[in-house]
SEFIKE-280248 format. One record per residue: residue in one letter; x, y, z of N, C-alpha, C, O, CB in turn. Coordinates in steps of 0.2 Angstrom, whole numbers, padded with zeros to 4 digits, always signed. Glycine has a CB too. Layout:
aXYZXYZXYZXYZXYZ...
% end
This chain:
x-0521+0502+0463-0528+0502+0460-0532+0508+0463-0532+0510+0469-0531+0495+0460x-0536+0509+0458-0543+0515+0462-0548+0514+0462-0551+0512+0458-0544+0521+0460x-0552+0516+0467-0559+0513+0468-0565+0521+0468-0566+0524+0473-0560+0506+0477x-0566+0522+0464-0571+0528+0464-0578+0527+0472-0580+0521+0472-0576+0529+0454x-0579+0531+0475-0584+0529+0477-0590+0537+0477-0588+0542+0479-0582+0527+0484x-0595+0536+0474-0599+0540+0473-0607+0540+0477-0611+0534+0477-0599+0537+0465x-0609+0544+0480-0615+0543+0484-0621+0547+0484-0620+0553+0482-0614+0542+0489x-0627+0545+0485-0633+0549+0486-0636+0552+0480-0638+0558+0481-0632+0555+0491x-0636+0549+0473-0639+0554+0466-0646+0557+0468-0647+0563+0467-0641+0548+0460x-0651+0553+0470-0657+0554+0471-0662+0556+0465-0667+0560+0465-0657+0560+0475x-0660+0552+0460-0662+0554+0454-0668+0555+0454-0671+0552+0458-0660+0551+0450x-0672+0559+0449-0679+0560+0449-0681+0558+0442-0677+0558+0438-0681+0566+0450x-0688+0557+0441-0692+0558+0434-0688+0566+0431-0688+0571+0434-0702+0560+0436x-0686+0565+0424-0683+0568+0419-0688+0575+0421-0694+0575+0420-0684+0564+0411x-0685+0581+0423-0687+0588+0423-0689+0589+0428-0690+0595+0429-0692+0591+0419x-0690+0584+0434-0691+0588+0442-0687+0585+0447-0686+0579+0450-0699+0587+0444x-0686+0593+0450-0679+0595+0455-0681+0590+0462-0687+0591+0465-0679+0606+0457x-0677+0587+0463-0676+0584+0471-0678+0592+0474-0675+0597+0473-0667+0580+0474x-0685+0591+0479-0688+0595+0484-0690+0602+0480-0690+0608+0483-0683+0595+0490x-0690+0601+0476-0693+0608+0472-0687+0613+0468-0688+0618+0465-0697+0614+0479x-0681+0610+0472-0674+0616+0471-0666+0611+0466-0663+0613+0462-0670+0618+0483x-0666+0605+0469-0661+0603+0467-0661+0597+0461-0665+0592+0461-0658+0601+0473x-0657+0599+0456-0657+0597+0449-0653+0592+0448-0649+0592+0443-0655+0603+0445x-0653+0587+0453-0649+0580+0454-0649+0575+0448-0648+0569+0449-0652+0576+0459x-0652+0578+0443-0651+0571+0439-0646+0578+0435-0641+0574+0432-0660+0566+0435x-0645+0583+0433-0641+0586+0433-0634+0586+0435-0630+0587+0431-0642+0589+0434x-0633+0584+0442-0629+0581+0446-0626+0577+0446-0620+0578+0447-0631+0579+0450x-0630+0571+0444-0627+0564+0443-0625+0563+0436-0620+0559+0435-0633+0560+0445x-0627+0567+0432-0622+0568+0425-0614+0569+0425-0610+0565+0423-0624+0572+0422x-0613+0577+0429-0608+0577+0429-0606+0574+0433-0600+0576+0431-0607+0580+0430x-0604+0569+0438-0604+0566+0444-0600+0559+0437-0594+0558+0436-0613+0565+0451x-0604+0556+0433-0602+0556+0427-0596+0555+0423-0592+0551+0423-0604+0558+0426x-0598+0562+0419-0592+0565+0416-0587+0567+0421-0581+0566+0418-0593+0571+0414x-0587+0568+0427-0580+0569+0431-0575+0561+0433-0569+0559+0434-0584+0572+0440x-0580+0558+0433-0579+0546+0434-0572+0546+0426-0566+0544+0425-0593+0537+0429x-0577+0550+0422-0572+0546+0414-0569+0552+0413-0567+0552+0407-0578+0544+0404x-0566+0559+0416-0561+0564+0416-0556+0560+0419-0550+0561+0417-0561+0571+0421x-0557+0555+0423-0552+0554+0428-0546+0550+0425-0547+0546+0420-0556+0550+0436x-0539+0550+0427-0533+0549+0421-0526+0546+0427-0522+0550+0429-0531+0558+0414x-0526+0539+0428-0530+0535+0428-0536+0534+0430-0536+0536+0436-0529+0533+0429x-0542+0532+0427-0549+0531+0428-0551+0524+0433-0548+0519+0433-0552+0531+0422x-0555+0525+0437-0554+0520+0444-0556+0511+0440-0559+0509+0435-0562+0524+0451x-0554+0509+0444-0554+0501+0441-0563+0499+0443-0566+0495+0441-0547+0494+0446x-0566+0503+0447-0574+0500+0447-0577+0505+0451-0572+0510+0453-0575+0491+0451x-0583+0506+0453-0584+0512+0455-0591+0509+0460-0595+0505+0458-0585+0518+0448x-0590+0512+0468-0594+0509+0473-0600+0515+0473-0599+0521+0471-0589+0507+0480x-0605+0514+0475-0612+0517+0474-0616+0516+0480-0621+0513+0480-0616+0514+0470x-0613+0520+0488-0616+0521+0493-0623+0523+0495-0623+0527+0500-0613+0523+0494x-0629+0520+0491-0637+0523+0491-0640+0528+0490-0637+0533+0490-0640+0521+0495x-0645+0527+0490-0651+0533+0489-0648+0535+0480-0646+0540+0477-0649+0541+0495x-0650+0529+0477-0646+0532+0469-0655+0535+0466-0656+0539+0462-0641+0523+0462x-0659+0531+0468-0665+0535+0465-0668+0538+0471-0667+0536+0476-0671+0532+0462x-0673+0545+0469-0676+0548+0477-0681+0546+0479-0682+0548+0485-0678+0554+0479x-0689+0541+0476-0694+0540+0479-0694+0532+0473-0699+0531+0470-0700+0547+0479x-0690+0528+0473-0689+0521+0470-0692+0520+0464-0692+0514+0463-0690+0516+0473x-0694+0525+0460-0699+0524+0454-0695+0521+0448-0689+0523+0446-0702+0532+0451x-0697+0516+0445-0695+0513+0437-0692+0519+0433-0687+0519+0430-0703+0509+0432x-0696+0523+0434-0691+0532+0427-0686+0533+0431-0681+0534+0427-0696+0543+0426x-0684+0534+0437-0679+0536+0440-0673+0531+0440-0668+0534+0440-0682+0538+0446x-0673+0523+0440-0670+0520+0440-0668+0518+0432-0663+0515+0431-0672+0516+0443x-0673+0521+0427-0670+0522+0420-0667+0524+0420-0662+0522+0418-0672+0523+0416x-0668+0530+0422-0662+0536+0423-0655+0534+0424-0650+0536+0421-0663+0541+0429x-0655+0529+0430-0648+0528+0434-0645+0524+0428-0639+0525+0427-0648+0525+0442x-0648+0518+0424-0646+0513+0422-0643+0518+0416-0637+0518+0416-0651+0507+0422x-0646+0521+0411-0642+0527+0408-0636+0527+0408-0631+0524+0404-0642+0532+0409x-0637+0533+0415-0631+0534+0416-0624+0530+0417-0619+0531+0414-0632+0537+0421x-0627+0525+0422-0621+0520+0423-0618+0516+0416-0613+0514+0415-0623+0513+0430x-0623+0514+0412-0622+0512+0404-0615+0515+0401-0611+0511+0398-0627+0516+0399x-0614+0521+0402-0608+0525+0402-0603+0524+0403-0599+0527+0399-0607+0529+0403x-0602+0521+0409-0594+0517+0413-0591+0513+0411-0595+0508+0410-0593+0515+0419x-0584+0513+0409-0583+0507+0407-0581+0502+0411-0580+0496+0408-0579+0508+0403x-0580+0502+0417-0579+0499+0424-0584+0497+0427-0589+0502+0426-0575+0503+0428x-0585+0491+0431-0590+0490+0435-0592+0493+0439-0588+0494+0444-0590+0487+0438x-0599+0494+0440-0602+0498+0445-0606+0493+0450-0610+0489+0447-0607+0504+0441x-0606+0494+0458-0608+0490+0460-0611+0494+0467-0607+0497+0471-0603+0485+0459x-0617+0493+0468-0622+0496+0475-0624+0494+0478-0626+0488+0477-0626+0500+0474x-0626+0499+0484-0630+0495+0491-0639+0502+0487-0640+0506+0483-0622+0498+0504x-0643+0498+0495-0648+0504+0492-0649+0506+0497-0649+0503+0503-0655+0503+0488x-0652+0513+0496-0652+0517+0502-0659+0518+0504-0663+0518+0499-0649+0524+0501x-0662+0520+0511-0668+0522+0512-0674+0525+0506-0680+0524+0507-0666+0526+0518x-0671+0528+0501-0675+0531+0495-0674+0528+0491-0674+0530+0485-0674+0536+0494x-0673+0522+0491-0673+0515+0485-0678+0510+0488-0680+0509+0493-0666+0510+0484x-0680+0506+0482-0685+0501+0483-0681+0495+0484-0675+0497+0484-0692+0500+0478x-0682+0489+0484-0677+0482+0483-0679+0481+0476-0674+0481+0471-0680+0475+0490x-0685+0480+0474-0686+0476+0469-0684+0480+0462-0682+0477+0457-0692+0472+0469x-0687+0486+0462-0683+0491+0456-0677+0492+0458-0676+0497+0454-0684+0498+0455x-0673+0491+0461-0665+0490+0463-0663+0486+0458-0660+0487+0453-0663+0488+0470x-0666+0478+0463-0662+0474+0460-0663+0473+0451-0659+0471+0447-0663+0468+0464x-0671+0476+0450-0669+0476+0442-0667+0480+0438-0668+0479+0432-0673+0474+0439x-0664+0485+0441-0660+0491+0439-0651+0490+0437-0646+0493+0434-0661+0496+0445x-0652+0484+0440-0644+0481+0440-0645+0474+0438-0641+0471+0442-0640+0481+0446x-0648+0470+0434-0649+0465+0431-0645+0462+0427-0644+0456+0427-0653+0467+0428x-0642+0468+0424-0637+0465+0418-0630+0466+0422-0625+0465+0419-0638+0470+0410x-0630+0467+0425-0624+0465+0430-0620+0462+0436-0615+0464+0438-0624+0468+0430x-0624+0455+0438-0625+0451+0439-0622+0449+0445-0619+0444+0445-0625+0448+0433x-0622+0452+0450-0619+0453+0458-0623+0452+0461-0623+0447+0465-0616+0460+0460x-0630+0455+0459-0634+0453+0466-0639+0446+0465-0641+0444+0460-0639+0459+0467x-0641+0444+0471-0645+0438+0471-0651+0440+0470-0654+0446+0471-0646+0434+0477x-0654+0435+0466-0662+0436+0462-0668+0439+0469-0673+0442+0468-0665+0427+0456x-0667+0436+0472-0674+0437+0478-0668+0439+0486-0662+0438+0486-0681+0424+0480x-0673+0441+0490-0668+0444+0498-0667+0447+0499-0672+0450+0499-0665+0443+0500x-0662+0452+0502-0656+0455+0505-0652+0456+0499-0651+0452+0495-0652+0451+0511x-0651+0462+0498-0648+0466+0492-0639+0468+0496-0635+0473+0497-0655+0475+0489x-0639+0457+0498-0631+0459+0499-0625+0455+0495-0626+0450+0493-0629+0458+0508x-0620+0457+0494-0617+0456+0490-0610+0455+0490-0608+0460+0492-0618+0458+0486x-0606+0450+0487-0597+0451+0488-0594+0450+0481-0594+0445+0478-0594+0444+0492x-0590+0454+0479-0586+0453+0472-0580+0454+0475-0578+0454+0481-0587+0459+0465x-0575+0455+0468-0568+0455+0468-0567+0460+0463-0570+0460+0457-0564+0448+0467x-0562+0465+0464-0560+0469+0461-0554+0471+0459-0552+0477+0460-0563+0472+0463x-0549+0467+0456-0543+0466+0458-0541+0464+0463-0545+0460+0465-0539+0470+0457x-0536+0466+0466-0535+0462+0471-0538+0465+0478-0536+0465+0483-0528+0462+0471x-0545+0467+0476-0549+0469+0482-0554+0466+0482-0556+0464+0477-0551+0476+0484x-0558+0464+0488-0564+0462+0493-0568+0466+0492-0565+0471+0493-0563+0461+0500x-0575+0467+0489-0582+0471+0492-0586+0467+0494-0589+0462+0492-0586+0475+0487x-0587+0470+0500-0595+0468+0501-0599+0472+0504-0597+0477+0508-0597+0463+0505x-0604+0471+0500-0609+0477+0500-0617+0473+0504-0620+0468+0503-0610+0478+0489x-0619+0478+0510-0623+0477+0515-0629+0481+0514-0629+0487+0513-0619+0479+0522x-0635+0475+0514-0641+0480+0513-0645+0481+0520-0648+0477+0524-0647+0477+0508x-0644+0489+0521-0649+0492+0528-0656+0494+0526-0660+0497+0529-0647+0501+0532x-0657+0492+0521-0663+0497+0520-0669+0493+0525-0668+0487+0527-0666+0499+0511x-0673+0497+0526-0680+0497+0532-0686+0500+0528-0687+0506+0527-0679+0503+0539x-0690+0495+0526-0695+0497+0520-0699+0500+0525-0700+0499+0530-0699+0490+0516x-0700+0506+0522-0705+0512+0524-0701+0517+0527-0702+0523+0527-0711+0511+0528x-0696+0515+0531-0693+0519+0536-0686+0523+0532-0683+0521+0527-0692+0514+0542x-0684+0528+0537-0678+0531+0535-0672+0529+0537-0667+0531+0535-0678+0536+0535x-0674+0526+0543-0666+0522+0549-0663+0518+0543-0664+0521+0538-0667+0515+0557x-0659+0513+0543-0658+0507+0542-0655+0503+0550-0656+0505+0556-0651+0507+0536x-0654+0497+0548-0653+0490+0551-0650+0483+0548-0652+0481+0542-0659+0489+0552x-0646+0480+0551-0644+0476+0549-0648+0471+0551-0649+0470+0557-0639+0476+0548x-0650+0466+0545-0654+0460+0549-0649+0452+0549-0644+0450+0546-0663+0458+0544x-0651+0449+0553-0647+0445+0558-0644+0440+0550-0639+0439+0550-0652+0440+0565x-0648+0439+0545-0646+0437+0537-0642+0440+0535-0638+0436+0532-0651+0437+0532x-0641+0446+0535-0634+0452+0535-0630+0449+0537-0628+0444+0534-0633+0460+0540x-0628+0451+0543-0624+0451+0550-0622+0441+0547-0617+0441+0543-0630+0452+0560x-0624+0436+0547-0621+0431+0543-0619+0432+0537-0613+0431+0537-0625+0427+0542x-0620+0434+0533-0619+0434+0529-0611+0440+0527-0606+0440+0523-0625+0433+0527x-0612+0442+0531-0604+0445+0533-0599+0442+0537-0593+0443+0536-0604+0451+0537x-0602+0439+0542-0598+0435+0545-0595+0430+0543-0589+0429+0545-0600+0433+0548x-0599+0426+0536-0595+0420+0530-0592+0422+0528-0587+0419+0528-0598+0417+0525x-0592+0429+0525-0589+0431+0518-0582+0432+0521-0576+0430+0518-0593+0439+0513x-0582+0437+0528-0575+0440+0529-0571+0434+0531-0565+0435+0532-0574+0448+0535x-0575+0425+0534-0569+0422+0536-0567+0419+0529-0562+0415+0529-0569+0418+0541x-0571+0420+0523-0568+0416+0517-0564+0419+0517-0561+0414+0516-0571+0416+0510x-0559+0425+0517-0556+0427+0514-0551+0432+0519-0550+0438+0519-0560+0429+0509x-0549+0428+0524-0545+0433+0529-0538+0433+0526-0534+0434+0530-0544+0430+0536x-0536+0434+0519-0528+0437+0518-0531+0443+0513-0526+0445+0510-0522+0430+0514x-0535+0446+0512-0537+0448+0504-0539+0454+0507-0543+0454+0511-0544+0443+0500x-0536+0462+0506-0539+0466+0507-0546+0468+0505-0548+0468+0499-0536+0469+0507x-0551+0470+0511-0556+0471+0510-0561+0478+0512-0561+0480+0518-0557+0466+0511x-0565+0482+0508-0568+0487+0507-0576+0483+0508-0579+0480+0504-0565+0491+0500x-0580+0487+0515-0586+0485+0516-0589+0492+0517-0588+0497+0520-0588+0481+0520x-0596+0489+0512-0599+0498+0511-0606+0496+0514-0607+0490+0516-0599+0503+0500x-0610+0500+0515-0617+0499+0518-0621+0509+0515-0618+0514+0513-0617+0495+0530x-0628+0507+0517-0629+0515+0514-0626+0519+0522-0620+0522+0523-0640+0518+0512x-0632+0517+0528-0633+0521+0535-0626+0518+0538-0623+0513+0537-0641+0519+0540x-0624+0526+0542-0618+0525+0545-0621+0523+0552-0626+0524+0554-0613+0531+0543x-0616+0520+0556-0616+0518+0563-0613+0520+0566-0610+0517+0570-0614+0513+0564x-0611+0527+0567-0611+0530+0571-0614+0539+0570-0614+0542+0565-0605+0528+0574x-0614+0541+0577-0617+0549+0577-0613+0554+0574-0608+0555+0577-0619+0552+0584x-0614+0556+0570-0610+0564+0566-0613+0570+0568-0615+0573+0563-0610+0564+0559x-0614+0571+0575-0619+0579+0576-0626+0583+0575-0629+0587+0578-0617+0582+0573x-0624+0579+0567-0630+0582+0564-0636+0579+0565-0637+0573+0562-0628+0583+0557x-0640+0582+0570-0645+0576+0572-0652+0575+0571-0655+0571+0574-0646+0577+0579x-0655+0578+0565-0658+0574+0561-0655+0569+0556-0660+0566+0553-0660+0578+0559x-0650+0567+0556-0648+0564+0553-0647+0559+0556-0647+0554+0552-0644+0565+0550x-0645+0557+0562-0641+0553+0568-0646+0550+0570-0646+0545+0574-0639+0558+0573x-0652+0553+0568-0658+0550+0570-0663+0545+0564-0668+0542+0565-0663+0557+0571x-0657+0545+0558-0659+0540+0555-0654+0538+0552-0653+0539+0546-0665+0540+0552x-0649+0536+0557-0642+0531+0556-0644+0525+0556-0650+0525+0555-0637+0531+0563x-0640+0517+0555-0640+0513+0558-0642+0512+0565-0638+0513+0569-0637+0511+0556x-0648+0509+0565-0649+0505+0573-0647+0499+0574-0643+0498+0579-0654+0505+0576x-0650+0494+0570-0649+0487+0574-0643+0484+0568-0641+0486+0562-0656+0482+0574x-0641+0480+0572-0633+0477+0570-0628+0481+0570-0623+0478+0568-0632+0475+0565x-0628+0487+0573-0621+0490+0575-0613+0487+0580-0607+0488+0580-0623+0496+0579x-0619+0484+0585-0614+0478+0589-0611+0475+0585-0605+0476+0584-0618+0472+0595x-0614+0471+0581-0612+0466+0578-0607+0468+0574-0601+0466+0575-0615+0464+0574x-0609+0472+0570-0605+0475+0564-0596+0476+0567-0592+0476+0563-0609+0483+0561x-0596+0478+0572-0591+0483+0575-0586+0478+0578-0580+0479+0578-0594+0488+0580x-0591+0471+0580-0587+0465+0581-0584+0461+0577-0579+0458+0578-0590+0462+0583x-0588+0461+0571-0583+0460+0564-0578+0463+0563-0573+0460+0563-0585+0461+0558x-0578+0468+0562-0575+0475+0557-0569+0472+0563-0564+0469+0560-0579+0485+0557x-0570+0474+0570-0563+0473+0574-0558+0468+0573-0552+0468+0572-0564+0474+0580x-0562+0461+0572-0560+0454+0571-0556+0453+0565-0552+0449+0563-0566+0450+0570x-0559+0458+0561-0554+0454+0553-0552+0460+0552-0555+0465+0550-0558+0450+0545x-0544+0461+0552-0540+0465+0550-0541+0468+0544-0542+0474+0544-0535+0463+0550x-0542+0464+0540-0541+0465+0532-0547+0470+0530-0548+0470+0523-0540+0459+0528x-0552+0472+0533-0557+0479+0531-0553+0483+0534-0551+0484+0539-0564+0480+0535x-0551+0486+0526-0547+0491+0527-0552+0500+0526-0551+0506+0528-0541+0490+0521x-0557+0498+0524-0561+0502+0526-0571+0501+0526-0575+0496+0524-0558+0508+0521x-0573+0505+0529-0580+0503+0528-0584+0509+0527-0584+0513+0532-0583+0499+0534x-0587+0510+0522-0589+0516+0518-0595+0517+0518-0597+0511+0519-0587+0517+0512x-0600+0521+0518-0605+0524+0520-0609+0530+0515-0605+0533+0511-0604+0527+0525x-0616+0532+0515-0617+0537+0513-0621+0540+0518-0621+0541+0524-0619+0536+0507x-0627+0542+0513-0632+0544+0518-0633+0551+0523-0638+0552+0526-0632+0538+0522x-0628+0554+0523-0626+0559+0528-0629+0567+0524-0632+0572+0526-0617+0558+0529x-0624+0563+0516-0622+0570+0512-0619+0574+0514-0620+0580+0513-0626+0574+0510x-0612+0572+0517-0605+0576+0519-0600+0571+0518-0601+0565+0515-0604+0579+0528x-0593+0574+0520-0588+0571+0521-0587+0568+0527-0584+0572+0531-0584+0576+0519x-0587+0563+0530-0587+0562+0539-0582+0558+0539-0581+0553+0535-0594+0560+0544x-0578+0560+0544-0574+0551+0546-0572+0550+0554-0570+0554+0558-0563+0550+0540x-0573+0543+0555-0572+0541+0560-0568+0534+0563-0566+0531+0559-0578+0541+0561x-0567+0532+0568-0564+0525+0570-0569+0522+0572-0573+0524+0576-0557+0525+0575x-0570+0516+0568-0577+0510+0571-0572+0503+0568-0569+0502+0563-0588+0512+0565x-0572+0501+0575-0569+0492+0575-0562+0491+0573-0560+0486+0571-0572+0487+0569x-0558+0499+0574-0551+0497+0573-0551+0500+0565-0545+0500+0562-0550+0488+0573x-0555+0502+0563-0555+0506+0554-0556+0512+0553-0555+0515+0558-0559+0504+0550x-0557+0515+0548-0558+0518+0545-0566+0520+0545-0569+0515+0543-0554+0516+0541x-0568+0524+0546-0578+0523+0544-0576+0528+0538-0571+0531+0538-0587+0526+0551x-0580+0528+0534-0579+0536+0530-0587+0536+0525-0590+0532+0522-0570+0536+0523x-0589+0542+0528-0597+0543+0522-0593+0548+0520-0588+0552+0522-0607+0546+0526x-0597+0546+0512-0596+0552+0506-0601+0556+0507-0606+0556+0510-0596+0549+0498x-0598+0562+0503-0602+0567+0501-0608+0564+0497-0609+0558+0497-0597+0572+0498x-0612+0568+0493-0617+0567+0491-0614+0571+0483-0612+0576+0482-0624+0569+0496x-0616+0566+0477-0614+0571+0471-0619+0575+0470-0619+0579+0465-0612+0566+0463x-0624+0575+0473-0626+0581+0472-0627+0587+0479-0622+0589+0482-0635+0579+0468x-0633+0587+0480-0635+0593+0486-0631+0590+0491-0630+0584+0490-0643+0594+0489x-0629+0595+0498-0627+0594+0503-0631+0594+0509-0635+0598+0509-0625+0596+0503x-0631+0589+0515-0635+0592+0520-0630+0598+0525-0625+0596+0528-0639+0585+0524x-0632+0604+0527-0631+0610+0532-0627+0607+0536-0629+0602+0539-0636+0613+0537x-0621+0610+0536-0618+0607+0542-0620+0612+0549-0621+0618+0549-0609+0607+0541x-0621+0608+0552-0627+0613+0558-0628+0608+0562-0632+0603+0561-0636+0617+0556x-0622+0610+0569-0623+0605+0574-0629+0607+0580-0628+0604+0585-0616+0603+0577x-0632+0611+0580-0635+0610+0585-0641+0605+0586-0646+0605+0582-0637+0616+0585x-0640+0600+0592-0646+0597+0594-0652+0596+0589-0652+0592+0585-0648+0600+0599x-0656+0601+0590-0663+0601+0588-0662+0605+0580-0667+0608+0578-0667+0606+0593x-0657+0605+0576-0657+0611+0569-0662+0605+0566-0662+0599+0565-0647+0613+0564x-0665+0611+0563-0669+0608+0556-0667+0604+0550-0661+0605+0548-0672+0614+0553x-0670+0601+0549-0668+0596+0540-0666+0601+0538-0670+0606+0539-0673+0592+0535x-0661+0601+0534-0660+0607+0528-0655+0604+0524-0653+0598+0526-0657+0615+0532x-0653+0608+0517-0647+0606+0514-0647+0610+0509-0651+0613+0506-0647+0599+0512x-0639+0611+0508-0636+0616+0504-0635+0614+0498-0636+0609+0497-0629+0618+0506x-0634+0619+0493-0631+0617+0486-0623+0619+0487-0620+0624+0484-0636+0620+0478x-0620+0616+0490-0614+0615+0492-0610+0612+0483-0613+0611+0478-0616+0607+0499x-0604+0613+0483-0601+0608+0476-0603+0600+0481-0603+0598+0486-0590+0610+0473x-0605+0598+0473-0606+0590+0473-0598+0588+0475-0593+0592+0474-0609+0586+0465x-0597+0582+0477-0592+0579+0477-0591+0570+0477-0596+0567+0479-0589+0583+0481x-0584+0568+0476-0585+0560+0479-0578+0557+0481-0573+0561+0480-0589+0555+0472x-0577+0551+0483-0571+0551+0485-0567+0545+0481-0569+0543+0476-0571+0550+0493x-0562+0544+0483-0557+0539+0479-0552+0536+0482-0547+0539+0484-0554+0541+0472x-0553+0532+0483-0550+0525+0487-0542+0523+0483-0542+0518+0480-0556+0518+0485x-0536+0526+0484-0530+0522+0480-0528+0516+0486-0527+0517+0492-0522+0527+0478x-0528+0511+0481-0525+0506+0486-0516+0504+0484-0513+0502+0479-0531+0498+0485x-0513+0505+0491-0504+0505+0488-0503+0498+0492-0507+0496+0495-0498+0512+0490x-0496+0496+0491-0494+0493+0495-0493+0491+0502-0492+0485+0505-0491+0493+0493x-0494+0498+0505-0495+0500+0513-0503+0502+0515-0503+0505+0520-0489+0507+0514x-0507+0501+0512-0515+0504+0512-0520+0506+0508-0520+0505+0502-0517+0508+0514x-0523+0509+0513-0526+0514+0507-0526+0521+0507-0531+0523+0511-0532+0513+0506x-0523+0527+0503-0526+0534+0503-0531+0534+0501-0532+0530+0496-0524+0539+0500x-0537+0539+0505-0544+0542+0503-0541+0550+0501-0537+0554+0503-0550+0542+0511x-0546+0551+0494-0545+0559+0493-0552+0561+0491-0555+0557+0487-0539+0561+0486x-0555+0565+0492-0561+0569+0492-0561+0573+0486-0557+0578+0486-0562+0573+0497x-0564+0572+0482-0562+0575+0473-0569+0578+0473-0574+0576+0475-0561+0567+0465x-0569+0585+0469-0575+0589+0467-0579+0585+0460-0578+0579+0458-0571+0597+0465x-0582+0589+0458-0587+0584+0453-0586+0589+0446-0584+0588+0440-0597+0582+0456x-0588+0595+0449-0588+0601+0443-0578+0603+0443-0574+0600+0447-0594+0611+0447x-0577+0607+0438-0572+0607+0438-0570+0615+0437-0574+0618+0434-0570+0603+0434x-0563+0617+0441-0563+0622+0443-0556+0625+0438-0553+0622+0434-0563+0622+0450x-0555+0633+0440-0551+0635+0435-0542+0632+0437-0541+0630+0443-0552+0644+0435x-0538+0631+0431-0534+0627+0431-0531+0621+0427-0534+0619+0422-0534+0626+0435x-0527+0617+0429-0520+0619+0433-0515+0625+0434-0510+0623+0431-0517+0615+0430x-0514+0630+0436-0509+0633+0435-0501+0629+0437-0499+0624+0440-0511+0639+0438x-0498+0632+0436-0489+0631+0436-0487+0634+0446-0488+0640+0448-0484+0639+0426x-0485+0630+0450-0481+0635+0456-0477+0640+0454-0473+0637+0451-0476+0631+0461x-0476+0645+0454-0471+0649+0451-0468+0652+0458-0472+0655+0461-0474+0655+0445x-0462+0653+0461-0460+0655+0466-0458+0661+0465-0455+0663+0460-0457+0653+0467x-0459+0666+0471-0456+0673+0469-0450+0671+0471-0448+0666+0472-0460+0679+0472x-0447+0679+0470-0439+0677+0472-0439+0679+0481-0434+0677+0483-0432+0684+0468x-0443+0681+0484-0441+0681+0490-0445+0676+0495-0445+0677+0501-0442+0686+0491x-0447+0671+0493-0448+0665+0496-0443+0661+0498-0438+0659+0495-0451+0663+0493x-0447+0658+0506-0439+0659+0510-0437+0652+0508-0440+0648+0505-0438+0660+0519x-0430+0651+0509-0426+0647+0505-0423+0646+0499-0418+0643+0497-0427+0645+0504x-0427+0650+0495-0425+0649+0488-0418+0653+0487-0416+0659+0489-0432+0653+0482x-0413+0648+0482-0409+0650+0483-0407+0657+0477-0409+0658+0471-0405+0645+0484x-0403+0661+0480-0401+0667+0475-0397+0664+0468-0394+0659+0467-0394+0674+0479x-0401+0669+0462-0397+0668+0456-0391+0667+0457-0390+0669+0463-0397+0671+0451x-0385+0665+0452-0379+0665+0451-0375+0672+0451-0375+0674+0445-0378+0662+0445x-0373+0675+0453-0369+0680+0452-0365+0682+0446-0360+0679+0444-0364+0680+0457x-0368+0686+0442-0365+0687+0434-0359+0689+0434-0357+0690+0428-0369+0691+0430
% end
């Protein structure tokens, strides 16, 4: 099976660019059209936060639109540039999350486990998990210790360099988290956004992996003190196959580029063997 994972839209009020420059609701279309190119198309599609950029009702119209379009379940955590309660009524009619609290959540997706973890930190840009989290993961992963499982949250837990970002990672409940994640085998991965790159790391025995952002990128620029910045990089997002033996992650562009072409071999490539002698 395949699980699309898509992160960071940042959508805005219809005609104005995230930070004066980037055309993210632009973004998030194709980001879209690339979900329903895809052949096979993924069995549900995960939504690593920040899907609007300053939590406004127009901007979560926006999103609800767009996701209208899928024919697979879409299902999200919210990111420091989301509000709780235009979240949760942005997803309403789809009926995952709990009406009042912690925007956290567990479904089944074929034969997969989600749970989906809310950091967000009202006003702030860190996240955290709060100790209602941290239970409430703790329940879910021993319901279900034979069942592979995929836990996503927005802020990642651990440092990726880039240190304005690093600076508003997950702080609290990272112990915890890491003491789960190691405890139950069956998190086969735990997924992330928030970064706006590709990152992967080992946390608890797994897999960590933040997606890229379908729209803008943040600079890769490790220096200590580098300024906030971010590229218009290609969008991109990733996809989860789950086989018999795991899972492959592949990192898929959003725009589409020239091709397929055919391998054609020349004749002097090594190995190839000589025609038949006429």
């Amino acid at each position: 099976m395949l699980i699309a994972q898509i992160s960071d839209l940042h959508a805005r009020p219809r005609g104005v660019p995230a930070y004066g420059i980037s055309e993210t609701n632009l973004y998030a279309e194709h980001a879209i059209q690339a979900l329903l190119r895809l052949e096979p198309r993924p069995d549900c599609v995960l939504v690593t936060g920040d899907l609007a950029d300053c939590g406004l009702d127009e901007e979560y119209a926006l999103v609800r639109e767009l996701f209208a379009r899928l024919p697979m379940p879409v299902y999200a955590v919210p990111g420091n540039h989301d509000r709780r309660e235009p979240f949760r009524l942005a997803f309403r009619d789809r009926d995952f999350l709990s009406e009042t609290g912690f925007l956290n959540f567990a479904v089944t997706c074929g034969s997969v486990r989600i749970v989906g973890l809310d950091s967000l930190v009202v006003g702030e840009s860190h996240g955290e998990l709060a100790s209602e989290t941290i239970a409430f993961l703790e329940q879910t992963l021993a319901a279900a210790p034979e069942t592979p499982t995929l836990v996503m949250l927005h802020h990642p837990p651990f440092d990726t360099g880039i240190g304005h970002m690093d600076r508003t990672r997950l702080r609290t409940g990272v112990t915890e988290l890491e003491r789960l994640v190691a405890a139950n085998p069956q998190v086969k991965r735990l997924l992330c956004g928030h970064v706006h790159r590709s990152i992967q790391t080992v946390f608890g025995g797994t897999l960590c992996q933040i997606a890229p952002s379908v729209g803008h990128q943040v600079t890769l620029d490790l220096r200590s003190q580098a300024p906030s910045c971010f590229m218009l990089e290609p969008p991109e997002f990733l996809l989860h196959r789950f086989t018999g033996d795991g899972v492959v992650t592949h990192t898929a562009k959003i725009d589409r580029a020239p091709g397929p072409f055919p391998f054609v071999l020349p004749d002097d490539y090594p190995g190839r063997k000589p025609a038949a002698a006429m």
